[in-house]
VOGU-612304 format. One line per field, with one value per residue: residue number from 0; residue in one letter; z, x, y of N, C-alpha, C in turn. Coordinates in pm, whole numbers, plus 50000, padded with zeros to 5 digits. Layout:
<pts>
n	[NUM_...]
res	[A_...]
n_w	[Z_...]
n_u	[X_...]
n_v	[Y_...]
ca_w	[Z_...]
ca_u	[X_...]
ca_v	[Y_...]
c_w	[Z_...]
c_u	[X_...]
c_v	[Y_...]
</pts>
This chain:
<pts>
n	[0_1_2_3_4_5_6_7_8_9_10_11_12_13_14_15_16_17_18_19_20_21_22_23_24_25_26_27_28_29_30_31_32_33_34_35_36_37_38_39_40_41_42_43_44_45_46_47_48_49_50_51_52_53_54_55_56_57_58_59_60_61_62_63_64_65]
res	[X_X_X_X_X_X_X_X_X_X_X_X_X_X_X_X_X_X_X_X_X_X_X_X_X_X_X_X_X_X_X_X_X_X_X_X_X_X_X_X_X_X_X_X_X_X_X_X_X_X_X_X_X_X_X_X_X_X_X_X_X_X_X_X_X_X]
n_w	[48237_48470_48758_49080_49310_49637_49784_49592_49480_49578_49553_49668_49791_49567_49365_49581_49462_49189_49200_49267_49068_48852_48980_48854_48634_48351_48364_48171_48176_48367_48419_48623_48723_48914_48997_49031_49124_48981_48874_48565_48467_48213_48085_48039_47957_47926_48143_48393_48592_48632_48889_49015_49021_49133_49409_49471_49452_49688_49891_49936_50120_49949_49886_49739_49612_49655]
n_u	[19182_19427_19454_19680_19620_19688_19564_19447_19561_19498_19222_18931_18906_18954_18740_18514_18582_18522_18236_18158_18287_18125_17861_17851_17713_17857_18066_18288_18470_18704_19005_19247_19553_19692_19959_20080_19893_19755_19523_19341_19071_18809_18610_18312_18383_18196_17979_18104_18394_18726_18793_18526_18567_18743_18686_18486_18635_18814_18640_18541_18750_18928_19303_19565_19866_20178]
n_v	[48221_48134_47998_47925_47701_47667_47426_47245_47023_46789_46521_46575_46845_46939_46829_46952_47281_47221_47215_47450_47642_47554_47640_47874_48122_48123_48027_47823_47603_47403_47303_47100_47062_46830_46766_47036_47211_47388_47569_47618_47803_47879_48119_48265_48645_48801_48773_48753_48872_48795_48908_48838_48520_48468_48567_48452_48208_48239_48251_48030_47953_47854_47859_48100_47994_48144]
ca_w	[48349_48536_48901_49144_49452_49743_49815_49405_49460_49632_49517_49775_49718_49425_49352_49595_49370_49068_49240_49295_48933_48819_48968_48860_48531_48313_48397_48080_48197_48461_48417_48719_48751_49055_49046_49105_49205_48856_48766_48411_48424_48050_48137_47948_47976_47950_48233_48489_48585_48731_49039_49096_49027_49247_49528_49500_49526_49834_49993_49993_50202_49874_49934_49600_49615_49709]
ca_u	[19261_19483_19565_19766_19589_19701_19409_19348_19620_19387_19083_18788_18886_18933_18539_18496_18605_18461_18144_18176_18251_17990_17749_17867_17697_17975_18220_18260_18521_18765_19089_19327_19675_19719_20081_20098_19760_19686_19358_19301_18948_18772_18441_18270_18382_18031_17893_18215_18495_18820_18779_18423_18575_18840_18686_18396_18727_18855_18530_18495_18837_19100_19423_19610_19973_20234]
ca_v	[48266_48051_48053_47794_47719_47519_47292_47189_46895_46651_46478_46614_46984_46955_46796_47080_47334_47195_47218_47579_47719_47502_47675_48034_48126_48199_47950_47750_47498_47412_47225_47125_46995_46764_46794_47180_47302_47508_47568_47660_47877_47923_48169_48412_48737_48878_48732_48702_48888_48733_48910_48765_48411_48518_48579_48339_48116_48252_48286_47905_47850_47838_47979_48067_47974_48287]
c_w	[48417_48667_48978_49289_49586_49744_49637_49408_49566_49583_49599_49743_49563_49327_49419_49500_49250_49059_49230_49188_48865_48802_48960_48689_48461_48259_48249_48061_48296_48443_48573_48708_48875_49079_49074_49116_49053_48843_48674_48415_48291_48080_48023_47977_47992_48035_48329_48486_48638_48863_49095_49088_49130_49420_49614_49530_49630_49951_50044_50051_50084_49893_49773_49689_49579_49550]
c_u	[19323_19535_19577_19706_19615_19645_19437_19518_19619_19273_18912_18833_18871_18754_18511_18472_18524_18326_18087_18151_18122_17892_17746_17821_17854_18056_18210_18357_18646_18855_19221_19422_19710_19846_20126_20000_19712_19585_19387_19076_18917_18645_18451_18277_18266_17928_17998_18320_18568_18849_18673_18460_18684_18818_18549_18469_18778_18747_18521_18640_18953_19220_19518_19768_20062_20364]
c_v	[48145_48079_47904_47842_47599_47444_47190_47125_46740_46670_46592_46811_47021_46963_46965_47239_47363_47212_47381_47647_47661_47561_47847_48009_48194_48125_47834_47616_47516_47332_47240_47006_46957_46801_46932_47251_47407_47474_47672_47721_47936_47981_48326_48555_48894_48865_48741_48805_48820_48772_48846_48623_48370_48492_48481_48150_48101_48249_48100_47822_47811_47888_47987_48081_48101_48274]
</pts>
């Protein structure tokens, strides 16, 4: 899944972030583009949906880009 979130083009949210899926079983890797905020999410569909990664993103203060 891929989504563009404001914050995820600085360092400290970013860590932030990274911190976050981490600790969601599931999540099987996280790639982010400084220059336009994409995160690239790779998680196991058998453990995760994209709404729970969703909103376990918004819960910690992300804003996804409009």
């Amino acid at each position: 899944m891929t989504v563009y979130l404001n914050e995820a083009v600085k360092e400290q949210p970013i860590q932030t972030l990274e911190t976050i899926l981490a600790g969601m079983n599931g999540i099987e890797r996280a790639l982010v583009d400084l220059e336009d905020g994409e995160v690239k999410i790779e998680y196991n569909e058998n453990q995760l949906s994209q709404e729970k990664i969703m909103d376990k993103i918004l819960q910690n203060g992300f804003h996804v880009k409009k």
